[in-house]
C-alpha positions in Angstrom: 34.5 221.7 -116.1 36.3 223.1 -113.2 40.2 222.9 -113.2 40.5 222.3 -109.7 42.6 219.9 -107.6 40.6 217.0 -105.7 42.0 215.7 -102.4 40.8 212.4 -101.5 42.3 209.4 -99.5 40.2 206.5 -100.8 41.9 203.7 -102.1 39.0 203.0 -103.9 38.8 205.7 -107.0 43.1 205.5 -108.4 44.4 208.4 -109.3 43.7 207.1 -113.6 40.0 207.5 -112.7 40.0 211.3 -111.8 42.9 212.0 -114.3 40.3 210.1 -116.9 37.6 212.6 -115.8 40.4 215.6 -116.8 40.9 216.8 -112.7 43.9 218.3 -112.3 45.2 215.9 -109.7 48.1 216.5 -107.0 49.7 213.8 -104.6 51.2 214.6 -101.7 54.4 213.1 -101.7 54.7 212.4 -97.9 51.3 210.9 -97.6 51.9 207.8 -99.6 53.7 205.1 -98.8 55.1 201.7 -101.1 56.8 198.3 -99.2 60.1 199.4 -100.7 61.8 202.7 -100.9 62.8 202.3 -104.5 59.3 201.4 -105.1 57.4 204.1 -104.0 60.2 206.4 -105.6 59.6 205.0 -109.3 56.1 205.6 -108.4 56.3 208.6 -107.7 58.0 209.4 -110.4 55.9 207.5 -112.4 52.4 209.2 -111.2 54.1 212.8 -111.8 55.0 212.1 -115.2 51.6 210.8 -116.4 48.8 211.9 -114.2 49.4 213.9 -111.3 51.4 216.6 -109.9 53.5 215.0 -106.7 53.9 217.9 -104.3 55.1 218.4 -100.9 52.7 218.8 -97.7 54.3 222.2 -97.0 52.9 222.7 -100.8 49.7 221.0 -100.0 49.0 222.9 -96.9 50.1 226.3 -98.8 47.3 225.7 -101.5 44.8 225.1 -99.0 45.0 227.6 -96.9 45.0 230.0 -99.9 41.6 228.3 -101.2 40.0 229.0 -97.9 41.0 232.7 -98.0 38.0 234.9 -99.5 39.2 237.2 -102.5 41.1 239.8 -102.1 42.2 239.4 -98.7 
């Protein structure tokens, strides 16, 4: 199985789903949203505790543009 993080924005497949499939999961912190700021701050919380890694956009970005760079550049 590849260890590799999946970045998706459907509502439709939760987070549980791929973290049931063993994907190593990251949420970008800034690109979810709750009603309440208290809310989405327990979930946050919440989500990085059990199933996913809740990382910045800088972070996000970062990661990405190191995946599209071919080895040993």
């Amino acid at each position: 199985m590849i260890n590799e993080p999946i970045l998706t924005c459907s509502p439709s497949h939760p987070l549980t789903i791929w973290f049931s499939y063993n994907y190593r999961i990251a949420v970008v912190e800034e690109g979810v949203f709750d009603r309440g700021e208290v809310a989405h701050a327990i979930n946050l919380f919440d989500m990085n505790a059990k199933y996913a890694d809740v990382i910045t956009t800088e972070a996000a970005v970062s990661y990405l543009s190191s995946a599209n760079e071919a080895p040993g550049e």
